[in-house]
Backbone as XML, in Angstrom:
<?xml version="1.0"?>
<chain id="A" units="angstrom">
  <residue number="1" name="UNK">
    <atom name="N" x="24.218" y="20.560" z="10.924"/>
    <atom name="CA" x="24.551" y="21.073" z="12.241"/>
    <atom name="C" x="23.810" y="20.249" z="13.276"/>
  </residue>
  <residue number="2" name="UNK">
    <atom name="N" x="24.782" y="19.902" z="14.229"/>
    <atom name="CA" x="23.633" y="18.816" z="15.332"/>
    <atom name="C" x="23.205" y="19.955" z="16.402"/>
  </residue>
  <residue number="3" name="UNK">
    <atom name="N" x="22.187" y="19.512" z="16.715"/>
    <atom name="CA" x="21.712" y="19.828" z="18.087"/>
    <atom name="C" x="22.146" y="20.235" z="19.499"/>
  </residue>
  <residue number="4" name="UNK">
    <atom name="N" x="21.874" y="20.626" z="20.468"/>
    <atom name="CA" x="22.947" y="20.693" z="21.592"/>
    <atom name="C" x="22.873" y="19.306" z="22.180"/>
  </residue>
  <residue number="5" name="UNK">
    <atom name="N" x="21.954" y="18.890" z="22.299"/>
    <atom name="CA" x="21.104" y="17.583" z="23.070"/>
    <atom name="C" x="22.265" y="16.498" z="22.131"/>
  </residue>
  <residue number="6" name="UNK">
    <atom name="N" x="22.509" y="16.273" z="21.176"/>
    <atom name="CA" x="23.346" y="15.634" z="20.398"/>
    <atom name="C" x="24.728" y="16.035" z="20.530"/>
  </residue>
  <residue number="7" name="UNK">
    <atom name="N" x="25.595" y="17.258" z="20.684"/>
    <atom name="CA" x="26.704" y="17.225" z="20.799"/>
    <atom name="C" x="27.450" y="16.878" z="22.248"/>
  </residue>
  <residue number="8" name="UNK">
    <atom name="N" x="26.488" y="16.736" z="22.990"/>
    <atom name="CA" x="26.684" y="16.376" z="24.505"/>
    <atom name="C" x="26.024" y="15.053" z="24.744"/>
  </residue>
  <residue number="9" name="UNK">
    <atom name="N" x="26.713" y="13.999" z="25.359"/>
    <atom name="CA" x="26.136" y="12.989" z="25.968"/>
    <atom name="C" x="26.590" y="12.475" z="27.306"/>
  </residue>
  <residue number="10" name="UNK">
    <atom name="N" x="26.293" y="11.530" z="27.673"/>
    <atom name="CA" x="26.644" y="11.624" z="29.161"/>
    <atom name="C" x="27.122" y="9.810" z="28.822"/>
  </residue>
  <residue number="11" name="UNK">
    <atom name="N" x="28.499" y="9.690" z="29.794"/>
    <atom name="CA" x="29.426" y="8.470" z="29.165"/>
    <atom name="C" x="28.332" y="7.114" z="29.422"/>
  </residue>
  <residue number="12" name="UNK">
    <atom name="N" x="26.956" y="7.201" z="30.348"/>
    <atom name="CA" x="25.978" y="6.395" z="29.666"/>
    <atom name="C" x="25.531" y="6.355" z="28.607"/>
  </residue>
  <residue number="13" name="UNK">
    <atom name="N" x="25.122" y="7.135" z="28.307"/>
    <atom name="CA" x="24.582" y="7.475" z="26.613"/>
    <atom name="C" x="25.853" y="6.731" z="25.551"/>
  </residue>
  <residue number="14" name="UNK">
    <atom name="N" x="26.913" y="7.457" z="25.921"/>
    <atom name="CA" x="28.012" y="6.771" z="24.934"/>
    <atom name="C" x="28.102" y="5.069" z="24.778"/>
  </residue>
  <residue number="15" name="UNK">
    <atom name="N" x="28.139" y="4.415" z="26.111"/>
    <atom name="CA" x="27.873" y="3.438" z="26.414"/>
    <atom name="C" x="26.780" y="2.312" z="25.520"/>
  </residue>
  <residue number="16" name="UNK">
    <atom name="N" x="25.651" y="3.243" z="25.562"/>
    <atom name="CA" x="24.402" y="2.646" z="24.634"/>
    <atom name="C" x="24.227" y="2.755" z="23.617"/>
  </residue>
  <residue number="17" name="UNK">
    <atom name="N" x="25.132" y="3.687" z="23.263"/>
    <atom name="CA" x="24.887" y="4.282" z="21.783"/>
    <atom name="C" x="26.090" y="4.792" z="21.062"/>
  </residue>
  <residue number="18" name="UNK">
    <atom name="N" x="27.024" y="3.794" z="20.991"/>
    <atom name="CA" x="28.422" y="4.334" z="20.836"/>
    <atom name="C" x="28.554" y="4.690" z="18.988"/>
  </residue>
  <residue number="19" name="UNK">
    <atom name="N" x="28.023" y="3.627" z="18.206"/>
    <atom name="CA" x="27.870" y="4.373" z="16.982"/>
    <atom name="C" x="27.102" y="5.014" z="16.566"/>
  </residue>
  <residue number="20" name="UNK">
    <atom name="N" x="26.132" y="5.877" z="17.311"/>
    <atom name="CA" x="25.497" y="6.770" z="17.070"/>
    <atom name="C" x="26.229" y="7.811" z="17.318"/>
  </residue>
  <residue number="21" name="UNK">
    <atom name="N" x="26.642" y="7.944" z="18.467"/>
    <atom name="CA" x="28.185" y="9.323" z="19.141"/>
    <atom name="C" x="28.953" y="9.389" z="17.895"/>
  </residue>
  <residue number="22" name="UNK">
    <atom name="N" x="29.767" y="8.409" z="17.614"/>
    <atom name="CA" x="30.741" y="7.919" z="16.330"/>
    <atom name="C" x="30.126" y="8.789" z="15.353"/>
  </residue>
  <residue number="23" name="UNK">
    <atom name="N" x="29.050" y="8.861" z="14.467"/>
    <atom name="CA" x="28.815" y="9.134" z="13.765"/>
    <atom name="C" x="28.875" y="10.888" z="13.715"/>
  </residue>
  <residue number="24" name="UNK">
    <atom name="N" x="27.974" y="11.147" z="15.075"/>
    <atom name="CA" x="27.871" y="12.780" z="14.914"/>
    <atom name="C" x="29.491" y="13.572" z="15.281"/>
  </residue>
  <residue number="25" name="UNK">
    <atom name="N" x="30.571" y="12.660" z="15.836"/>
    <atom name="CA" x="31.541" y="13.254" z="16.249"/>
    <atom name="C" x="32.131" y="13.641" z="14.971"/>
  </residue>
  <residue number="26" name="UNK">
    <atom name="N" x="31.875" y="12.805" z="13.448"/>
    <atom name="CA" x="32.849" y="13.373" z="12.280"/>
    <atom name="C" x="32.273" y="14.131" z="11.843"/>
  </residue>
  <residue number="27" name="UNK">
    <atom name="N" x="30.779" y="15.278" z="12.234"/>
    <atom name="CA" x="30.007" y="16.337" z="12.012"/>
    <atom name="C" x="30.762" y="17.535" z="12.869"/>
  </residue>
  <residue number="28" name="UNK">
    <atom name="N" x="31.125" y="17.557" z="13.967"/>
    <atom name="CA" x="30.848" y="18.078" z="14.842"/>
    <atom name="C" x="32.079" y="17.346" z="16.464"/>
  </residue>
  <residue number="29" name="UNK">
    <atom name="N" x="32.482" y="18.053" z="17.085"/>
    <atom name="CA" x="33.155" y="17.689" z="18.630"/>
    <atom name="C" x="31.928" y="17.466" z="19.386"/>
  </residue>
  <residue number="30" name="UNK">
    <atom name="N" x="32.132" y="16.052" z="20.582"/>
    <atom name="CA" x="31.061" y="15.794" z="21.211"/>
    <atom name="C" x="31.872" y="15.953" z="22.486"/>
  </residue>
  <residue number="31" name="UNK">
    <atom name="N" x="30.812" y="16.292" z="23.357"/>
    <atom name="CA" x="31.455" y="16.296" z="24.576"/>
    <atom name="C" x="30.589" y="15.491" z="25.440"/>
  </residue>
  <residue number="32" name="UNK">
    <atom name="N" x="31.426" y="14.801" z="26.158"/>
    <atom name="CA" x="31.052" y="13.240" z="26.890"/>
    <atom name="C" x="31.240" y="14.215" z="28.591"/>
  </residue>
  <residue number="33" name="UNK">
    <atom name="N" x="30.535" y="14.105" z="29.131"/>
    <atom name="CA" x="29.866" y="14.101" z="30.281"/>
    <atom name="C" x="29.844" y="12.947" z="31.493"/>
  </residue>
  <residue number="34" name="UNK">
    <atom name="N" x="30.724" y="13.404" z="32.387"/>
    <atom name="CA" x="30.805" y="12.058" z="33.755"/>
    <atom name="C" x="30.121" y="13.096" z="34.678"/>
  </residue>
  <residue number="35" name="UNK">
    <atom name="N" x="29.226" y="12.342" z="35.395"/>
    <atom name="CA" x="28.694" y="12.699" z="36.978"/>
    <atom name="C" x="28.114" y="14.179" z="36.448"/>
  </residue>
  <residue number="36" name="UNK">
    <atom name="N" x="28.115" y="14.702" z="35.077"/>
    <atom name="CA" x="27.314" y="16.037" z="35.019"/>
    <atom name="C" x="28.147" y="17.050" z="34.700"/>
  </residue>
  <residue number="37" name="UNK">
    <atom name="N" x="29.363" y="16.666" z="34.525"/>
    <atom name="CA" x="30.734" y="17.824" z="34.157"/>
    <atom name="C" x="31.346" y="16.871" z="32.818"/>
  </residue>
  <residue number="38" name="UNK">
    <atom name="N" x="31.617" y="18.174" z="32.089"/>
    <atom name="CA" x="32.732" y="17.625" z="30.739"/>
    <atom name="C" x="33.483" y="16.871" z="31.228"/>
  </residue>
  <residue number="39" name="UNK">
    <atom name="N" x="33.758" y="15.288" z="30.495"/>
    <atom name="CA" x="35.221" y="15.196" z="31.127"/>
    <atom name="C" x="35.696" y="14.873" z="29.786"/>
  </residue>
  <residue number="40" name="UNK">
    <atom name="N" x="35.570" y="14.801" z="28.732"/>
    <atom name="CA" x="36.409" y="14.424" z="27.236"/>
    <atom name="C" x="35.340" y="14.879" z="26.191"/>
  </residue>
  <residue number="41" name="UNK">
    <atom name="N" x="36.125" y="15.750" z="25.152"/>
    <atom name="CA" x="35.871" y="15.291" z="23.323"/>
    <atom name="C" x="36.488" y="14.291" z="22.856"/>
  </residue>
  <residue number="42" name="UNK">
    <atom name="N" x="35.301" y="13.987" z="22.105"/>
    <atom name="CA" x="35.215" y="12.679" z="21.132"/>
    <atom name="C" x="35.174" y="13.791" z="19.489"/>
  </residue>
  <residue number="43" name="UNK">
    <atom name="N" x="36.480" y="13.618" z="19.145"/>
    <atom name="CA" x="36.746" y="14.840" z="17.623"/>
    <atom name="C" x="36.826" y="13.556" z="16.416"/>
  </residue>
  <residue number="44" name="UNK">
    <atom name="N" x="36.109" y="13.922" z="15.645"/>
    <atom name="CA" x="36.136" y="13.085" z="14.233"/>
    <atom name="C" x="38.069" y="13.095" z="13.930"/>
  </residue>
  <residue number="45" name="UNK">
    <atom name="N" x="38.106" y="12.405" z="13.077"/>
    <atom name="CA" x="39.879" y="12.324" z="12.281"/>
    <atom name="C" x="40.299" y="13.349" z="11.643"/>
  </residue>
  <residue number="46" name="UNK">
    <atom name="N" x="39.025" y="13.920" z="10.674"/>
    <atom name="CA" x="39.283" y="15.094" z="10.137"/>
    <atom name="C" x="39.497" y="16.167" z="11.043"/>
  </residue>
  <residue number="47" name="UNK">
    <atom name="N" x="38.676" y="16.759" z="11.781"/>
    <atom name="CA" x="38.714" y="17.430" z="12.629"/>
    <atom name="C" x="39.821" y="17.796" z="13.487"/>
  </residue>
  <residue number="48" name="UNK">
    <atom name="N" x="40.979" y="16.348" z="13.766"/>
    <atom name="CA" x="41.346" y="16.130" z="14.890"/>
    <atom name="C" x="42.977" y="16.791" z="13.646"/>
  </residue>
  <residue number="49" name="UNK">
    <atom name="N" x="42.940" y="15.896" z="12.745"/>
    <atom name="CA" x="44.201" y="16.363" z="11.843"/>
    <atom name="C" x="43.903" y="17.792" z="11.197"/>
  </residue>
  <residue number="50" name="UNK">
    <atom name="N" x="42.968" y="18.294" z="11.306"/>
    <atom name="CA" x="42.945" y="19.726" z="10.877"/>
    <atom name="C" x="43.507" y="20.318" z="11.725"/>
  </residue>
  <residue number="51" name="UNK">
    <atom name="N" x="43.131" y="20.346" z="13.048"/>
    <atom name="CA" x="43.680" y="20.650" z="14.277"/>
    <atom name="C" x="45.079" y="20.937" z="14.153"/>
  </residue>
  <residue number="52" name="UNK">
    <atom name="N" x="45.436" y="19.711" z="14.188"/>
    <atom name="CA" x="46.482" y="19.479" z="14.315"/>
    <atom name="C" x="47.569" y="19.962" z="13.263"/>
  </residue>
  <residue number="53" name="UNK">
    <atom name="N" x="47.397" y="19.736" z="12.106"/>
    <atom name="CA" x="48.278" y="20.510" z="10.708"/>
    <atom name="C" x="48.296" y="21.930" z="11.180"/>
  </residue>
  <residue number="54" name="UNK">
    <atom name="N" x="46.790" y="22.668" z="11.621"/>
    <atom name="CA" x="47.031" y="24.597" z="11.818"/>
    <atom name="C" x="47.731" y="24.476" z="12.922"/>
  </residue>
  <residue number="55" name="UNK">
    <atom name="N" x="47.693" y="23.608" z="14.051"/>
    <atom name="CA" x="48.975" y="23.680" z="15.368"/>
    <atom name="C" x="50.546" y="24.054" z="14.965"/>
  </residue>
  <residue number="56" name="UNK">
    <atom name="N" x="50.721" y="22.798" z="13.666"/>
    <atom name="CA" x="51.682" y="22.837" z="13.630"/>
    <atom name="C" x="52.815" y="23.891" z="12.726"/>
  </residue>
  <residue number="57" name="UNK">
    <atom name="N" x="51.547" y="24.418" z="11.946"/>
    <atom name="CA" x="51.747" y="25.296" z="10.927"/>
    <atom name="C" x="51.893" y="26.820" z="11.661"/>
  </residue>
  <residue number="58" name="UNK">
    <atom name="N" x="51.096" y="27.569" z="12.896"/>
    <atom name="CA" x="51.440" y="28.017" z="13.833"/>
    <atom name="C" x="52.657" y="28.077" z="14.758"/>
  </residue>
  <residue number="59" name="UNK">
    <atom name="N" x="53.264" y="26.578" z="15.309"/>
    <atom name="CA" x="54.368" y="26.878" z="15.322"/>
    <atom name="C" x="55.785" y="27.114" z="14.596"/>
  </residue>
  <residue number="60" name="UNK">
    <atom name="N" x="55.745" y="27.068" z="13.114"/>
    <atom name="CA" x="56.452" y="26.802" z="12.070"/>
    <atom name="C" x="56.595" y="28.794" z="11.677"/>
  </residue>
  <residue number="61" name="UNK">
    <atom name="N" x="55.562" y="28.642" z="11.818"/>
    <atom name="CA" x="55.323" y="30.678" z="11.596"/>
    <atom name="C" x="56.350" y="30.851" z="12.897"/>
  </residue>
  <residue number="62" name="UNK">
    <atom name="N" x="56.088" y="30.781" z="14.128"/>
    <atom name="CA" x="55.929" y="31.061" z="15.452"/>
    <atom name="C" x="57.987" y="30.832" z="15.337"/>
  </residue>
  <residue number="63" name="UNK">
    <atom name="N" x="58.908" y="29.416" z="14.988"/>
    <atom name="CA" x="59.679" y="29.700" z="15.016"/>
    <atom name="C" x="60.729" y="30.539" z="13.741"/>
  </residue>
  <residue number="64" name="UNK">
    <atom name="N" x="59.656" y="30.763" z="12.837"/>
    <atom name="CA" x="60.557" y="31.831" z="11.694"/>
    <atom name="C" x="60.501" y="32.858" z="12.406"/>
  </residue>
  <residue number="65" name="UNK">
    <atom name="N" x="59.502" y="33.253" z="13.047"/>
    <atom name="CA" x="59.416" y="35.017" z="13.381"/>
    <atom name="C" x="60.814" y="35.032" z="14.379"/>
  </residue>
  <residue number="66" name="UNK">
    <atom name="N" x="60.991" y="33.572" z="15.104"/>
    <atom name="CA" x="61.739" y="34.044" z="16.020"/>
    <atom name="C" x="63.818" y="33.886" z="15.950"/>
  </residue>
  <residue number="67" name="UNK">
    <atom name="N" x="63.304" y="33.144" z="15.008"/>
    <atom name="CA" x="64.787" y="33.167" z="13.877"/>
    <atom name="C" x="64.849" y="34.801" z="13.610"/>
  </residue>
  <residue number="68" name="UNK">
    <atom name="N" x="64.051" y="35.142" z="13.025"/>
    <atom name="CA" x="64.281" y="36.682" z="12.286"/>
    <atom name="C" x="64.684" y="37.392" z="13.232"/>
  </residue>
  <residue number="69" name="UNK">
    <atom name="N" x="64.058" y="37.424" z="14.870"/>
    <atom name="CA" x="64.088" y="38.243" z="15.672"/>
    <atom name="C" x="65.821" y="38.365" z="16.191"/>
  </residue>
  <residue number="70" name="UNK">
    <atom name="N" x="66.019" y="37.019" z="16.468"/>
    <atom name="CA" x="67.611" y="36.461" z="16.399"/>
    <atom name="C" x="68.272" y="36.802" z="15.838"/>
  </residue>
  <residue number="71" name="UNK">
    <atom name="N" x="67.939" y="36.745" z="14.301"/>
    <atom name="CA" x="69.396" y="37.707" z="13.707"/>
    <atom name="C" x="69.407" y="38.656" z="13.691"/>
  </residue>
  <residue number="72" name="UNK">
    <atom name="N" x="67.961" y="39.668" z="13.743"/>
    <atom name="CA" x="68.443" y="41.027" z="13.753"/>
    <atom name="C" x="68.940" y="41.794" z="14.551"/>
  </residue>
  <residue number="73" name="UNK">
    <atom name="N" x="69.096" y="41.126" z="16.334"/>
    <atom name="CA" x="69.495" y="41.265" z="17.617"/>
    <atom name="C" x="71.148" y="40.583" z="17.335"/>
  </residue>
  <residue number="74" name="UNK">
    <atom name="N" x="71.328" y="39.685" z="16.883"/>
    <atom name="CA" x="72.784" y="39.061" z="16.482"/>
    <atom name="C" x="73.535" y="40.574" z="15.322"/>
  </residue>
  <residue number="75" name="UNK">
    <atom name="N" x="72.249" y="40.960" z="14.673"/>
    <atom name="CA" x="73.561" y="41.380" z="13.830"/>
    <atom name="C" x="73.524" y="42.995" z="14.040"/>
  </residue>
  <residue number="76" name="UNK">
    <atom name="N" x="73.017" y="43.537" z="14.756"/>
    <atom name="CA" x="73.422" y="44.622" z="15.586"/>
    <atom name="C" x="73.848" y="44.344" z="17.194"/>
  </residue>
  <residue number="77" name="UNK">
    <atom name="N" x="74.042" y="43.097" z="17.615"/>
    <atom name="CA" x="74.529" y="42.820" z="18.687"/>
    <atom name="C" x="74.048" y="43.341" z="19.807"/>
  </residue>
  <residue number="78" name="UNK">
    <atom name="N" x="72.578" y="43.380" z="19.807"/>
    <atom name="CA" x="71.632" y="43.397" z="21.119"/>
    <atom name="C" x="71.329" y="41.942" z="21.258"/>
  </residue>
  <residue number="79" name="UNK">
    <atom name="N" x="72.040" y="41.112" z="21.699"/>
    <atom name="CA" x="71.759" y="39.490" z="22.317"/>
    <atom name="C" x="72.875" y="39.826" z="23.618"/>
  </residue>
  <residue number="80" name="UNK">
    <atom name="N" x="72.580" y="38.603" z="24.671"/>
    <atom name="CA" x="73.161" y="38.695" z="25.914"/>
    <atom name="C" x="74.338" y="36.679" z="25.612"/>
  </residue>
  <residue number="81" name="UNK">
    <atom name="N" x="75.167" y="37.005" z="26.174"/>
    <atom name="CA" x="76.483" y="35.620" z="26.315"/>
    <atom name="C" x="75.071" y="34.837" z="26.832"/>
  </residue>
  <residue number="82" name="UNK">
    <atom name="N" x="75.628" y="33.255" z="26.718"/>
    <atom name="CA" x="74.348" y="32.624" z="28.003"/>
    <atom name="C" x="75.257" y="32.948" z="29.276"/>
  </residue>
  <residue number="83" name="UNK">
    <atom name="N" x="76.196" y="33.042" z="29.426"/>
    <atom name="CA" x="76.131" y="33.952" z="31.242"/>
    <atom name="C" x="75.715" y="34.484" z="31.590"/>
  </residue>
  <residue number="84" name="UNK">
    <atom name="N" x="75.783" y="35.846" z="30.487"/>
    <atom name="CA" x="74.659" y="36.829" z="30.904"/>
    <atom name="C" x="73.227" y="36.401" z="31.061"/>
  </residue>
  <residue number="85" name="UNK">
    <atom name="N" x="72.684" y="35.684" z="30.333"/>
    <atom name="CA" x="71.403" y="35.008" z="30.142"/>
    <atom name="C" x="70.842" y="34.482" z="31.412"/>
  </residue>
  <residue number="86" name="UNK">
    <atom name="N" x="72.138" y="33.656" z="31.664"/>
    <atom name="CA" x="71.433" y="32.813" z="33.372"/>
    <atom name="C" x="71.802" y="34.119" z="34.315"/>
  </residue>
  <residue number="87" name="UNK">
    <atom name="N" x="72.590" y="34.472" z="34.391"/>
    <atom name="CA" x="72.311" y="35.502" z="35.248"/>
    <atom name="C" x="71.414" y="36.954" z="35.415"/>
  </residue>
  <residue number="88" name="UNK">
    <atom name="N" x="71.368" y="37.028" z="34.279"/>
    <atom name="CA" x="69.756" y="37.657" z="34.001"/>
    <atom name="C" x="68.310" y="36.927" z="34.428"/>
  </residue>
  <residue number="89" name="UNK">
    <atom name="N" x="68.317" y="35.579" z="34.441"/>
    <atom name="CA" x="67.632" y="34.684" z="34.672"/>
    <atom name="C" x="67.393" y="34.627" z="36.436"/>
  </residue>
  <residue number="90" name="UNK">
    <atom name="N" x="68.585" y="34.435" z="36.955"/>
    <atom name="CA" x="68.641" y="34.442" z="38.266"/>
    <atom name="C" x="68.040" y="35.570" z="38.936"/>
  </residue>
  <residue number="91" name="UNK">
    <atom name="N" x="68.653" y="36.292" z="38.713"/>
    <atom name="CA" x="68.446" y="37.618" z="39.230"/>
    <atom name="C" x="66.855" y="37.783" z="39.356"/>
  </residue>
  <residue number="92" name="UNK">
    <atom name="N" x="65.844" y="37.682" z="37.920"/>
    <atom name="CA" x="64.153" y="38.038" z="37.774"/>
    <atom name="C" x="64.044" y="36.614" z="39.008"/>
  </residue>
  <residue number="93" name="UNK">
    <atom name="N" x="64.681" y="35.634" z="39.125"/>
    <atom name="CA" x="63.936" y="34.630" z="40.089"/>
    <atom name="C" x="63.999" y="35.184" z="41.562"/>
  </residue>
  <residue number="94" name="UNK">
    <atom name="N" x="65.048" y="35.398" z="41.696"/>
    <atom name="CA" x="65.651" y="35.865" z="43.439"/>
    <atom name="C" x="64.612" y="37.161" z="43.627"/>
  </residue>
  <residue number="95" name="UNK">
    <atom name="N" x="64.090" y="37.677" z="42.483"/>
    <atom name="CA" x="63.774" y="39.307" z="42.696"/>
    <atom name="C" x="62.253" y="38.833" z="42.685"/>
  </residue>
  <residue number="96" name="UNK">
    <atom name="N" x="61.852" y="37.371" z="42.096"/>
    <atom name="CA" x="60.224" y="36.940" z="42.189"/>
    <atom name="C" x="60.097" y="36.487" z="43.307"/>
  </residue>
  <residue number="97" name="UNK">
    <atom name="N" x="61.433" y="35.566" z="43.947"/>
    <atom name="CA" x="61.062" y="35.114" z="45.360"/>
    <atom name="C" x="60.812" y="36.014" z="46.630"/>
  </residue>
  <residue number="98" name="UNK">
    <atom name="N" x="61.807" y="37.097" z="46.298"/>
    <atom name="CA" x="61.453" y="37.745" z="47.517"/>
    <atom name="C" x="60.293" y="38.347" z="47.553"/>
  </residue>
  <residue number="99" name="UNK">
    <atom name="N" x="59.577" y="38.719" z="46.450"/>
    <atom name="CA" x="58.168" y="39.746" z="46.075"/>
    <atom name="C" x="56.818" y="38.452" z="46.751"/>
  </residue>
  <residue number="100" name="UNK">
    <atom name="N" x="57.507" y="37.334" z="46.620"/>
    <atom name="CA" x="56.245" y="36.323" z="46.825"/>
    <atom name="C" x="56.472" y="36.534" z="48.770"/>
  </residue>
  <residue number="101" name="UNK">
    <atom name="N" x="57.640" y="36.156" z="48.967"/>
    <atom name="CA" x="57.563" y="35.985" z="50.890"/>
    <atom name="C" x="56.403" y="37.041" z="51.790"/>
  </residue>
</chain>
């Protein structure tokens, strides 16, 4: 486990010490520091494709659930035409614009 002083550097530090950053980033996300504010992680490969596989595996769940939801609205026929759709659509906009004026 690194340090806090180690998972944060400031893009001088990175600068001087870039394979030292390198190294602790495949431990751990570093966060690089401009003018005193976050401005980027530096994520190891692993890290970054772990990420990334549960993203995608999330949306893979995310569009079965919504297949299922689809047919069971298709096959008792609670779905709207897309006419109805955009005009259902319209309507929540015209009814957001006027609530905003």
């Amino acid at each position: 486990m690194l340090r806090t002083a180690e998972r944060i550097v400031s893009v001088f530090d990175l600068q001087q010490n870039p394979a030292s950053v390198i190294q602790n980033a495949r431990q751990q996300p570093i966060v690089v520091t401009a003018e005193g504010r976050p401005a980027v992680y530096i994520v190891g490969v692993e890290a970054f494709d772990g990420l990334l596989e549960r993203t995608l595996e999330l949306e893979r769940q995310e569009f079965v659930a919504n297949v299922a939801v689809a047919e069971r609205q298709f096959s008792t026929g609670d779905y709207l035409t897309l006419k109805e759709a955009v005009q259902a659509a319209e309507t929540r906009w015209q009814a957001q614009e006027q609530r905003s004026e």
